[in-house]
C-alpha positions, 0 to 999 in steps of 0.5 A: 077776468071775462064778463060774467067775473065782471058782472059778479065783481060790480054786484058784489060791490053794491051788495057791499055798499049796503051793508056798509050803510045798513051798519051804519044806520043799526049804529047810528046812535053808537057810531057816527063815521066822520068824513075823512073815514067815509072817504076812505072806505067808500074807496076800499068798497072798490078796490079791495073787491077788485084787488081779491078778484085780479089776484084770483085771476092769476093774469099778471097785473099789469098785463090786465091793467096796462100801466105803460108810459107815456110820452111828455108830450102826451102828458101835455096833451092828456091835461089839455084833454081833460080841460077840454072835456070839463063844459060837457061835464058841467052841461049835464051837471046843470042839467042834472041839477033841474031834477035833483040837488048838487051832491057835492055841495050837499056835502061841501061845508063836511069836506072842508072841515078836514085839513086841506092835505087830507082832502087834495089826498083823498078826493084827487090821488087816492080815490081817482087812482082806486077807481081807475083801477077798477073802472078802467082797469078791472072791469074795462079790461074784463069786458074787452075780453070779449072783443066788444070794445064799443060795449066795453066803453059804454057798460063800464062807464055806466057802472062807473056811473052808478057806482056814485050813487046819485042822480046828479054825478051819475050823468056826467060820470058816465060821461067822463068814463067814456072820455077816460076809456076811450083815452085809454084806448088812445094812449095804451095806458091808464095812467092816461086815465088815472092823470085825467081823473086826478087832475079833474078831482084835483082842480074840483077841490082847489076851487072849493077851497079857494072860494071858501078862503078868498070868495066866502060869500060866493062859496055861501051863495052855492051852498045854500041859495036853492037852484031854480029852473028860471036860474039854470036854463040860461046857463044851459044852453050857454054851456051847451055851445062851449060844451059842442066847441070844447067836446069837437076840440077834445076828439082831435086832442084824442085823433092825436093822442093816438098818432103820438103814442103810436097807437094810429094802427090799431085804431084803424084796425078798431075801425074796421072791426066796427065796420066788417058787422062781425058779431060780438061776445056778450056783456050782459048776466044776471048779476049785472042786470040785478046790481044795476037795477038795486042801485037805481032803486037806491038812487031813487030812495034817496030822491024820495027820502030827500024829498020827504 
């Protein structure tokens, strides 16, 4: 896949997802989809578009993909990585939270109505693995193509950004997209990527259960007390040290990483590249450009209705 079947693919997917809710809003009185059945098909507005679309390719899966091993020591690495990586996501999470409502709270008390198995299932294996396979898969992968893996970094992570469809996950999504990218870069393999996500998913709902279990007056105070500016700034800048120490602590694990899998050579082949100012390809079309502006519109109708 080039750019231009990228760009198409991310459109197709957002047209996609508000059809879903448009049905859902027409059968609202008829049909009210339960938690479990919204998490599966949120994943499958991914990946089936993204499964048709490698098929259609023709290019041998994991030629595209880059399922390749990794070393255990690497493994060690990645989950020490990932740990690294979590202030800055809570940083913006906090800062986020300033303007607009947790959306994962929002939706907390659902979540945890459904057995345990079935969320650990579907929130930290099945769905990090659907959207690693599209997000730095298919469409990281596409973008490479055109030699600007600078662009190729930053374009995906923004989709993988929007794709969550609000104003508070979309900040530090992007952010993790970047740092699962450039891991890839790093190790060669999205596997590297797919064992970032699952284990930052996964350590998400074991908290969530573990406090609603074993702290339920912690667990009811997140859920239901209001977040004021007076409440976050505090805790703001308190994250942002950690998130400064943690972030630099992170691109060594990353520096490392890289020699580990014997991936230092093309790094230092990636950095000349950079350097030598040569032009190239582009990543921006129509499609990506009106898919984009559709999902800040419905970010923002969210907001407004919210509100409202």
């Amino acid at each position: 896949m080039n750019y231009k079947k990228v760009n198409w693919y991310f459109l197709g997917v957002i047209m996609l997802h508000l059809a879903v809710v448009g049905v859902l809003i027409a059968l609202q009185n008829v049909y009210q989809m339960g938690m479990a059945v919204n998490l599966l098909v949120s994943e499958l507005i991914l990946a089936v578009p993204a499964v048709i679309a490698l098929l259609a390719s023709k290019e041998k899966p994991n030629r595209v993909l880059g399922f390749h091993k990794l070393k255990i020591s690497s493994v060690l690495m990645i989950i020490l990585y990932t740990f690294l990586m979590q202030p800055l996501t809570t940083l913006l999470n906090a800062i986020s939270m300033l303007f607009v409502d947790n959306a994962v709270t929002s939706i907390s008390s659902e979540v945890m109505n459904l057995p345990f198995w079935l969320t650990f299932f579907m929130m930290a294996l099945f769905g990090p693995f659907c959207e690693e396979f599209c997000f730095r898969g298919v469409v990281y992968r596409g973008y490479l193509k055109s030699g600007n893996v600078t662009g190729a970094v930053l374009l995906s992570s923004l989709l993988f950004g929007l794709m969550h469809m609000n104003f508070n996950q979309a900040p530090y999504a992007f952010a993790l997209g970047v740092a699962m990218a450039v891991l890839v870069e790093a190790t060669g393999s999205l596997w590297s990527s797919v064992l970032m996500h699952v284990i930052f998913n996964a350590q998400s709902v074991l908290l969530m259960y573990f406090y609603q279990h074993f702290m339920p007056e912690v667990w009811l105070q997140q859920t239901q007390a209001a977040v004021t500016a007076e409440d976050m700034l505090p805790l703001i800048g308190i994250y942002l040290v950690i998130a400064v120490v943690c972030t630099a602590l992170a691109a060594c694990v990353l520096v490392w990483l890289c020699r580990n899998q014997g991936r230092d050579e093309y790094a230092a082949w990636l950095l000349q590249e950079r350097k030598s100012g040569k032009k190239k390809g582009r990543l921006v079309s129509v499609p990506l450009v009106i898919g984009i502006v559709v999902c800040l519109a419905y970010m923002l109708l969210n907001v407004f209705l919210s509100r409202g």
